[in-house]
VOPAGU-2260 file (C-alpha; in pm, 1 decimal, decimal comma):
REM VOPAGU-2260
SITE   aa  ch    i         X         Y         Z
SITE  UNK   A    0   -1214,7   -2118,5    -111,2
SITE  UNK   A    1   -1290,3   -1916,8    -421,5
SITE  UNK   A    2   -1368,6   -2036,8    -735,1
SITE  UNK   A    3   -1124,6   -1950,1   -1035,7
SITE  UNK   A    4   -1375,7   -1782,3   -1209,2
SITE  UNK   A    5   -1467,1   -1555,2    -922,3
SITE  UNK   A    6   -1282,4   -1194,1   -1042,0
SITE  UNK   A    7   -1058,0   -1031,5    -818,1
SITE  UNK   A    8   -1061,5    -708,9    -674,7
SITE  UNK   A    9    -731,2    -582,5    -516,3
SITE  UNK   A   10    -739,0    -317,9    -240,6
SITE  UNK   A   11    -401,8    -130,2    -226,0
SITE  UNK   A   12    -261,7      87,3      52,3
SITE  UNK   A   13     -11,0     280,4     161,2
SITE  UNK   A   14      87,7     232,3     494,3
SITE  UNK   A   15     172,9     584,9     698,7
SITE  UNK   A   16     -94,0     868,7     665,9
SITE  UNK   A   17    -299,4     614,4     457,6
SITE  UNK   A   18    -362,2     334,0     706,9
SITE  UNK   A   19    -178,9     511,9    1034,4
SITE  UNK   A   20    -159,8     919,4    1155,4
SITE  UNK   A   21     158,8     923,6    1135,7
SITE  UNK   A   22     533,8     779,3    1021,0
SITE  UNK   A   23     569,1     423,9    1165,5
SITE  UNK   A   24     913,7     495,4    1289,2
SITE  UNK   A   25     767,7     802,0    1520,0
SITE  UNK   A   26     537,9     563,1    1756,8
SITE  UNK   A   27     796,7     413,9    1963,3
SITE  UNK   A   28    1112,0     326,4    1738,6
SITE  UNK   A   29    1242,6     752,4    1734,2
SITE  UNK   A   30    1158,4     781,1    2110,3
SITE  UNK   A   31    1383,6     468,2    2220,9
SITE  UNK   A   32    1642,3     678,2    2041,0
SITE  UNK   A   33    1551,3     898,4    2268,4
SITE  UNK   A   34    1556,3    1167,7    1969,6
SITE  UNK   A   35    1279,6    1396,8    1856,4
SITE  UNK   A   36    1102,4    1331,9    1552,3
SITE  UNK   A   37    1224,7    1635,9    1343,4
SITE  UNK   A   38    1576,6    1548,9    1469,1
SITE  UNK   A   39    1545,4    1220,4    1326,6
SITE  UNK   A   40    1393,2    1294,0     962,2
SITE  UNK   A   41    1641,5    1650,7     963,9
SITE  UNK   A   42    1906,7    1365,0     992,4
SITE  UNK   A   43    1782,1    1168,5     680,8
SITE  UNK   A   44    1708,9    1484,0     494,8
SITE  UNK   A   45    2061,9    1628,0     569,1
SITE  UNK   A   46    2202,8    1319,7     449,5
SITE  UNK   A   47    2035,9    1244,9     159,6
SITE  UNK   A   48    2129,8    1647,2      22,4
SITE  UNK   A   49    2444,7    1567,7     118,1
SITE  UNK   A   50    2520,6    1291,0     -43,5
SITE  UNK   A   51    2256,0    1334,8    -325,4
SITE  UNK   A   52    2115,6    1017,5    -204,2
SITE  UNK   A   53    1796,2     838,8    -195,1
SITE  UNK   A   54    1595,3     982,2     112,8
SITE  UNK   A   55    1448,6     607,6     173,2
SITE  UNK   A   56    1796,2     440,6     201,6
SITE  UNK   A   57    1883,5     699,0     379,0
SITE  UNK   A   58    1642,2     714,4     655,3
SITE  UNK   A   59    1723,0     257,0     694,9
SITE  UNK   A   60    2081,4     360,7     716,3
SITE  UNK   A   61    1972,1     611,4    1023,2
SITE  UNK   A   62    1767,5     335,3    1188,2
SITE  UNK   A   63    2039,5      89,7    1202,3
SITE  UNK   A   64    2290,8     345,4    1285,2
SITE  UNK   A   65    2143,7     534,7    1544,4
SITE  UNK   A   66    2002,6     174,4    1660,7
SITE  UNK   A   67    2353,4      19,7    1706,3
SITE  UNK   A   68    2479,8     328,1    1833,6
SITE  UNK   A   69    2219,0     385,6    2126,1
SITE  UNK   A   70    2292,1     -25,3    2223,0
SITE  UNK   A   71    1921,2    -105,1    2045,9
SITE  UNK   A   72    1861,8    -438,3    1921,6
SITE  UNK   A   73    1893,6    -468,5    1516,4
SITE  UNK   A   74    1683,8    -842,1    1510,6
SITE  UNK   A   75    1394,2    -874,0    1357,4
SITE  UNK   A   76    1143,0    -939,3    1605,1
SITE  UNK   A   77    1256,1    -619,1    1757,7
SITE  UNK   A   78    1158,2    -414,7    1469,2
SITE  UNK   A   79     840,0    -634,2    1484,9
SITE  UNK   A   80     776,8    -525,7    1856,8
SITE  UNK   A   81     822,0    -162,0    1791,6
SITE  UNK   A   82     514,7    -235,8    1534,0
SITE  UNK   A   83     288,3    -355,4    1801,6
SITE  UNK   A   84     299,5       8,5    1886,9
SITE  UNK   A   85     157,6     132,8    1572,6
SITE  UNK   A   86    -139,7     348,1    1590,7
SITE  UNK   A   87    -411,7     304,6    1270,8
SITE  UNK   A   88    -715,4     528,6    1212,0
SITE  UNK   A   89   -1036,1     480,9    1336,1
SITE  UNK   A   90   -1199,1     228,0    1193,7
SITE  UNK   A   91    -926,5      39,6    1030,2
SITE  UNK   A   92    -917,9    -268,1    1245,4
SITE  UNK   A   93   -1308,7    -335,5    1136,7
SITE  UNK   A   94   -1223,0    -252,2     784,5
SITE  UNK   A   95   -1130,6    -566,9     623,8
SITE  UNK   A   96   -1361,1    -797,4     783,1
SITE  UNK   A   97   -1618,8    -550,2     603,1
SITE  UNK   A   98   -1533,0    -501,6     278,9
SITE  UNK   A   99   -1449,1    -885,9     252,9
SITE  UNK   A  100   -1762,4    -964,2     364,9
SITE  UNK   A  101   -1970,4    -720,2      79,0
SITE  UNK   A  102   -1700,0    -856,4    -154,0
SITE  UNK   A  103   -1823,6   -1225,0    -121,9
SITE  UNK   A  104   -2222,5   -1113,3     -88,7
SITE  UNK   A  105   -2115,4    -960,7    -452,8
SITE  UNK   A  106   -1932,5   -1261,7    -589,9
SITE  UNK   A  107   -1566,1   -1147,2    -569,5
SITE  UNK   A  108   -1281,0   -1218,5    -395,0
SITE  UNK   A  109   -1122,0    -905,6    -215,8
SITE  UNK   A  110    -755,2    -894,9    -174,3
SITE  UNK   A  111    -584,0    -664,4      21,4
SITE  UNK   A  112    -228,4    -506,2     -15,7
SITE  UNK   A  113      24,0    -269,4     139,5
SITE  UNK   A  114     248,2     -91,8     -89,5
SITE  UNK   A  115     489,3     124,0     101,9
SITE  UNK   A  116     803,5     310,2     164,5
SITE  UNK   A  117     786,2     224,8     528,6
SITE  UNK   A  118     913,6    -128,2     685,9
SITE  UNK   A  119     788,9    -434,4     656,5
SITE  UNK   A  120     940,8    -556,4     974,8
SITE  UNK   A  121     707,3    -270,6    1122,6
SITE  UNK   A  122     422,6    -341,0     927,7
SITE  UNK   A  123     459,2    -741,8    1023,6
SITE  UNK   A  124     417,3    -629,5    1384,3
SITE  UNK   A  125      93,0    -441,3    1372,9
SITE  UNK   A  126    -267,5    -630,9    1421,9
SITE  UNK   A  127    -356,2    -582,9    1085,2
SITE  UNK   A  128     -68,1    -753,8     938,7
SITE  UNK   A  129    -290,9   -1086,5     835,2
SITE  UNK   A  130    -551,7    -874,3     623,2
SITE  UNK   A  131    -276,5    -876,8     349,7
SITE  UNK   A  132    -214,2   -1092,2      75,5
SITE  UNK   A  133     123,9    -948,6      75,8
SITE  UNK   A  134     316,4    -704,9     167,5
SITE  UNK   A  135     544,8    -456,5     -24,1
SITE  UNK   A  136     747,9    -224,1     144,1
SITE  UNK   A  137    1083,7    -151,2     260,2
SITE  UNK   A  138    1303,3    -430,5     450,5
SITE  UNK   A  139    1669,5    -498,5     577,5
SITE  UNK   A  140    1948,1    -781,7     542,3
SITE  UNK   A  141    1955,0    -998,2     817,9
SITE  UNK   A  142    2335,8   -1197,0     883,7
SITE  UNK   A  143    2381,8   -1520,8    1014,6
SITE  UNK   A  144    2280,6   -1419,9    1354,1
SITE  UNK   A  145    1981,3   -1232,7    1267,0
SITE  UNK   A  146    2072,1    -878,0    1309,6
SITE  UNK   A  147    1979,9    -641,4    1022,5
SITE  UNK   A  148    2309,8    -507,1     816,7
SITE  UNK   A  149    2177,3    -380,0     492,9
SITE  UNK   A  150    1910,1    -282,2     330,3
SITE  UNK   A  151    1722,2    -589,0     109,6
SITE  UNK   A  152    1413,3    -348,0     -49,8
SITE  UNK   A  153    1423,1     -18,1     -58,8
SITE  UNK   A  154    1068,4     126,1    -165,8
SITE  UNK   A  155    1044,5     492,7    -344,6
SITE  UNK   A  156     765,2     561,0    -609,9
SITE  UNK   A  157     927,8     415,0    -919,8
SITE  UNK   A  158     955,7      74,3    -730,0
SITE  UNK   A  159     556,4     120,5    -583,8
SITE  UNK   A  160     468,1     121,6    -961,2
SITE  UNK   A  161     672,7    -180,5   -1023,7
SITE  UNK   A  162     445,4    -366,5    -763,7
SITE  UNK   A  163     122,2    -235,1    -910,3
SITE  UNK   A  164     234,1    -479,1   -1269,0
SITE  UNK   A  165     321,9    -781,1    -987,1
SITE  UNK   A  166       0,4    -760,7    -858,9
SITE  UNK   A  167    -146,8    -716,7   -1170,3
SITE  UNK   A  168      40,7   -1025,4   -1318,0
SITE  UNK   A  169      15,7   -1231,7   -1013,5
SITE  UNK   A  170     358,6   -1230,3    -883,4
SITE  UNK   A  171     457,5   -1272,6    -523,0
SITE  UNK   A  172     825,7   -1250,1    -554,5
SITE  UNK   A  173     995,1    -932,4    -484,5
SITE  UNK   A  174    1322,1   -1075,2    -656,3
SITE  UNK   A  175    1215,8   -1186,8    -940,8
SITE  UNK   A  176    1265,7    -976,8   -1212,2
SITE  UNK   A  177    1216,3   -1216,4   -1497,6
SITE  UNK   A  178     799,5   -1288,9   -1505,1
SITE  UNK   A  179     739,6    -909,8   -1433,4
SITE  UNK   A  180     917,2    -813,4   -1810,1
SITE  UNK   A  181     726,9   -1121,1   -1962,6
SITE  UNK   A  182     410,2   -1033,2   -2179,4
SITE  UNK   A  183      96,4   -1209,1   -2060,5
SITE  UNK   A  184    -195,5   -1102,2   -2237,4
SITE  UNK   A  185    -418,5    -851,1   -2093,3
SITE  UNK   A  186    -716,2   -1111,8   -2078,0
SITE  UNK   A  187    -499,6   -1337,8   -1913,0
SITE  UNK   A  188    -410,0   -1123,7   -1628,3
SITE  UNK   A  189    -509,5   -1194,6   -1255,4
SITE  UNK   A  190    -585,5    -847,9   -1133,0
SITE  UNK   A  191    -671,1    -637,7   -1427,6
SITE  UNK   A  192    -579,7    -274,2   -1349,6
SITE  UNK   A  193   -1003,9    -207,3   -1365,6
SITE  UNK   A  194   -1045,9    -425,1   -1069,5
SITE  UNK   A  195    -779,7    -219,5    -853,3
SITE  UNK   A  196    -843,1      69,9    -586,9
SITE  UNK   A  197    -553,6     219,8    -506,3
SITE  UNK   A  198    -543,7     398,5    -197,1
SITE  UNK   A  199    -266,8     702,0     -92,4
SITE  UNK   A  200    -159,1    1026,2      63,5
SITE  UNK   A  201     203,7    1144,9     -27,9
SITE  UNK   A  202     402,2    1227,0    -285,8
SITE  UNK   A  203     583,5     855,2    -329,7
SITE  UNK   A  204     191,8     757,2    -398,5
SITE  UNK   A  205      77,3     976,5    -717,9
SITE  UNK   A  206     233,4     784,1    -978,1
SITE  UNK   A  207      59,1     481,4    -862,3
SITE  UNK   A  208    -274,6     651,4    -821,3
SITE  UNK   A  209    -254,4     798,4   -1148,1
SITE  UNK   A  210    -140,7     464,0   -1336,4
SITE  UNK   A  211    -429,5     329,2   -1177,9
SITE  UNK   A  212    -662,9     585,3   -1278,3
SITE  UNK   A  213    -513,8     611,8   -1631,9
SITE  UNK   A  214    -586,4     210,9   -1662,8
SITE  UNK   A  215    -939,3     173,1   -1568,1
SITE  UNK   A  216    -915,4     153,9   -1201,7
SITE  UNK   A  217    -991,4     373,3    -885,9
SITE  UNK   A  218    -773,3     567,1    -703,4
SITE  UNK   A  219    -875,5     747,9    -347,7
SITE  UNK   A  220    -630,2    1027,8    -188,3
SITE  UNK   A  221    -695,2    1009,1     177,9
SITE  UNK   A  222    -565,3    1261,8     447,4
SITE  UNK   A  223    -590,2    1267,4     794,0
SITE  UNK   A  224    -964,8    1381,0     900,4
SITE  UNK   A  225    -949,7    1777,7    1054,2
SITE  UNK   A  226    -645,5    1806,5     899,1
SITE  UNK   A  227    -687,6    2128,4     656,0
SITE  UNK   A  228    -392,9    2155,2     461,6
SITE  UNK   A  229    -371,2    1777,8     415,6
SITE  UNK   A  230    -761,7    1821,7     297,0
SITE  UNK   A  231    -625,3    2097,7      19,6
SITE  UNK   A  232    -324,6    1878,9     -89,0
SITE  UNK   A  233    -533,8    1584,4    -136,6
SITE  UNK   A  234    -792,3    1803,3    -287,5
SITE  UNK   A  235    -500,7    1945,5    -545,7
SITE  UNK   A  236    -505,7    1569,0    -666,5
SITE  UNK   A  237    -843,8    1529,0    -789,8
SITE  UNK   A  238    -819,4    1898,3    -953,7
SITE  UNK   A  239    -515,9    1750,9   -1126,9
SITE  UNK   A  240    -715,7    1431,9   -1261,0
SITE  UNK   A  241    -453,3    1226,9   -1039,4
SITE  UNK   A  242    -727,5    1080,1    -863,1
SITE  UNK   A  243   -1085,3     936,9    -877,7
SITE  UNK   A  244   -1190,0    1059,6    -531,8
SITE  UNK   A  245   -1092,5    1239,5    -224,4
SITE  UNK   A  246   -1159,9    1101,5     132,1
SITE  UNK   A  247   -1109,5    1129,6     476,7
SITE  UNK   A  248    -896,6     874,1     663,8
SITE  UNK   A  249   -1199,0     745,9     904,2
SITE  UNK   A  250   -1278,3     352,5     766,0
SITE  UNK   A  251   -1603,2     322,8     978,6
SITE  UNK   A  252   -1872,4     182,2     824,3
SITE  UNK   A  253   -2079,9     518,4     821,9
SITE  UNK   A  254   -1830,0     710,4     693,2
SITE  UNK   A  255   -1759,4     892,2     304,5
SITE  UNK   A  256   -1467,2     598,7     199,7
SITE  UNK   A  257   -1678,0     291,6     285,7
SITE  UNK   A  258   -1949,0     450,5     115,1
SITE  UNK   A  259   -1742,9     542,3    -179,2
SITE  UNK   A  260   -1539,0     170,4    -213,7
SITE  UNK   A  261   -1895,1      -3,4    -187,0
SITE  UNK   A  262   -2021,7     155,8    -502,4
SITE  UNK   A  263   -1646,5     110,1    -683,1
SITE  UNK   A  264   -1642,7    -228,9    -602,7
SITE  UNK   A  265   -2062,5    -261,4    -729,3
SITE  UNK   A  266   -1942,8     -91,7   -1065,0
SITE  UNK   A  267   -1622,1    -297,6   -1066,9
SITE  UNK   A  268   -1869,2    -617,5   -1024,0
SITE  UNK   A  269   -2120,4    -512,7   -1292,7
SITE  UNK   A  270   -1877,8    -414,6   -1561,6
SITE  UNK   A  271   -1744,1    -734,0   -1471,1
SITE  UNK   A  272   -2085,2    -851,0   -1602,7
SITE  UNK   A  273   -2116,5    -651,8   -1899,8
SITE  UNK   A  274   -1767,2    -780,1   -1998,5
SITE  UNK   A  275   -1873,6   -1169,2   -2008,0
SITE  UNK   A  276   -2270,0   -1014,7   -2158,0
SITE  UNK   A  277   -2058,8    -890,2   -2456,7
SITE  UNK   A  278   -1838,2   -1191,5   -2494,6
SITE  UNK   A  279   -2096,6   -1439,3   -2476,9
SITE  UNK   A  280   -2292,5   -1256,8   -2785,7
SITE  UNK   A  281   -1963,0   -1243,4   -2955,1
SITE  UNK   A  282   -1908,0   -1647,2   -2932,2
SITE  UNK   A  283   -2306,8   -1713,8   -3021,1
SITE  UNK   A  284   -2222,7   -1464,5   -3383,4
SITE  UNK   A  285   -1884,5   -1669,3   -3453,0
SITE  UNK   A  286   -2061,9   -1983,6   -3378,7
């Protein structure tokens, strides 16, 4: 249990290139299509130009129509099961247990969160699924005999920004669109946006990384390690003062991003400090 007054520092991620290699869908849910990979996303692409449509909702209305069409199951537990097949960078798996544990040696509580454009139902199914207080990404309808017909969230980067000021204001619900436009004093705030590290690769990611940055917080582009021209385009963003620092997707405890979110989360921990030093020589003037 942690104490009220123990701050909280909130570890955000996006899920595919950030977390994983690669698109969650392109592990095992695109091959029991029996399609290639560029087939698949040439589909979305096609029909999002086409219809001048959003590319997410379109790629969720391929999966369930190339998934009824090819006799695959649409329940949930089978999207689960193709998430069992998820592949995550080195590392990864030993990541959480980690950080949590030089969290607590420093006094704070470490959450951690996914906010994606992939799908939950995926996500749900990998072995990393309990490191997260909760998890924002894409999901689907389900009817009364639990088969997915719609989709219930569809995640682009407008909507990624939206959960940055839930997390921020402590709210769980992805429906509820009342507390999120409700002012709550800065001070009064669970996860201040100084006490975030926002963590990304793509182009759905940059608004969040920046907001981040912008407020106080830490932002870290990521890209897959040997990768050149995902080094450069990561690289662009810290040039562009999008984000705080630029790392290679390898969470092993020797490596340049568990270096770098040690000494974040020190700093985040002794302006934490500073914060209550000032305060408390503020109430002994007034007094």
């Amino acid at each position: 249990m942690t104490s009220k007054n123990t701050p909280i520092v909130a570890l955000i991620y996006d899920f595919d290139g950030t977390l994983s290699p690669k698109n969650m869908q392109e592990f095992s849910f695109i091959k029991a299509l029996h399609m290639e990979e560029k087939e698949f996303w040439g589909k979305t692409d096609k029909m999002s130009v086409s219809n001048d449509a959003s590319g997410i909702l379109c790629y969720m209305k391929l999966m369930l129509d190339e998934a009824r069409n090819r006799g695959l199951s649409l329940r949930r537990e089978s999207f689960t099961k193709f998430g069992n097949e998820v592949e995550l960078f080195k590392g990864v798996k030993e990541w959480f247990g980690l950080i949590n544990t030089y969290g607590k040696e420093k006094g704070l509580d470490i959450r951690h969160y996914i906010n994606s454009s992939g799908l939950k139902e995926m996500i749900e199914g990998t072995e990393i699924a309990k490191e997260f207080a909760k998890i924002y990404a894409c999901s689907f309808l389900y009817n009364v005999d639990g088969v997915a017909e719609w989709p219930a969230v569809a995640v682009d980067y407008t909507t990624k920004t939206q959960f940055l000021f839930k997390i921020n204001k402590g709210i769980e619900s992805v429906s509820d669109n009342k507390k999120i436009n409700e002012y709550v004093p800065e001070q009064d705030r669970p996860v201040p946006f100084s006490q975030m590290i926002y963590f990304g690769d793509g182009e759905t990611d940059i608004p969040c990384m920046k907001m981040v940055k912008q407020n106080g917080g830490h932002s870290i582009a990521v890209y897959k390690p040997r990768d050149e021209s995902k080094k450069k385009r990561a690289q662009k963003l810290i040039l562009d003062n999008r984000v705080n620092f630029v790392c290679a997707a390898d969470y092993s405890v020797d490596k340049d991003i568990y270096r770098v979110v040690k000494t974040i989360i020190d700093k985040i921990k002794s302006d934490y400090e500073f914060d209550l030093l000032q305060k408390s020589h503020l109430a002994n003037a007034k007094k």
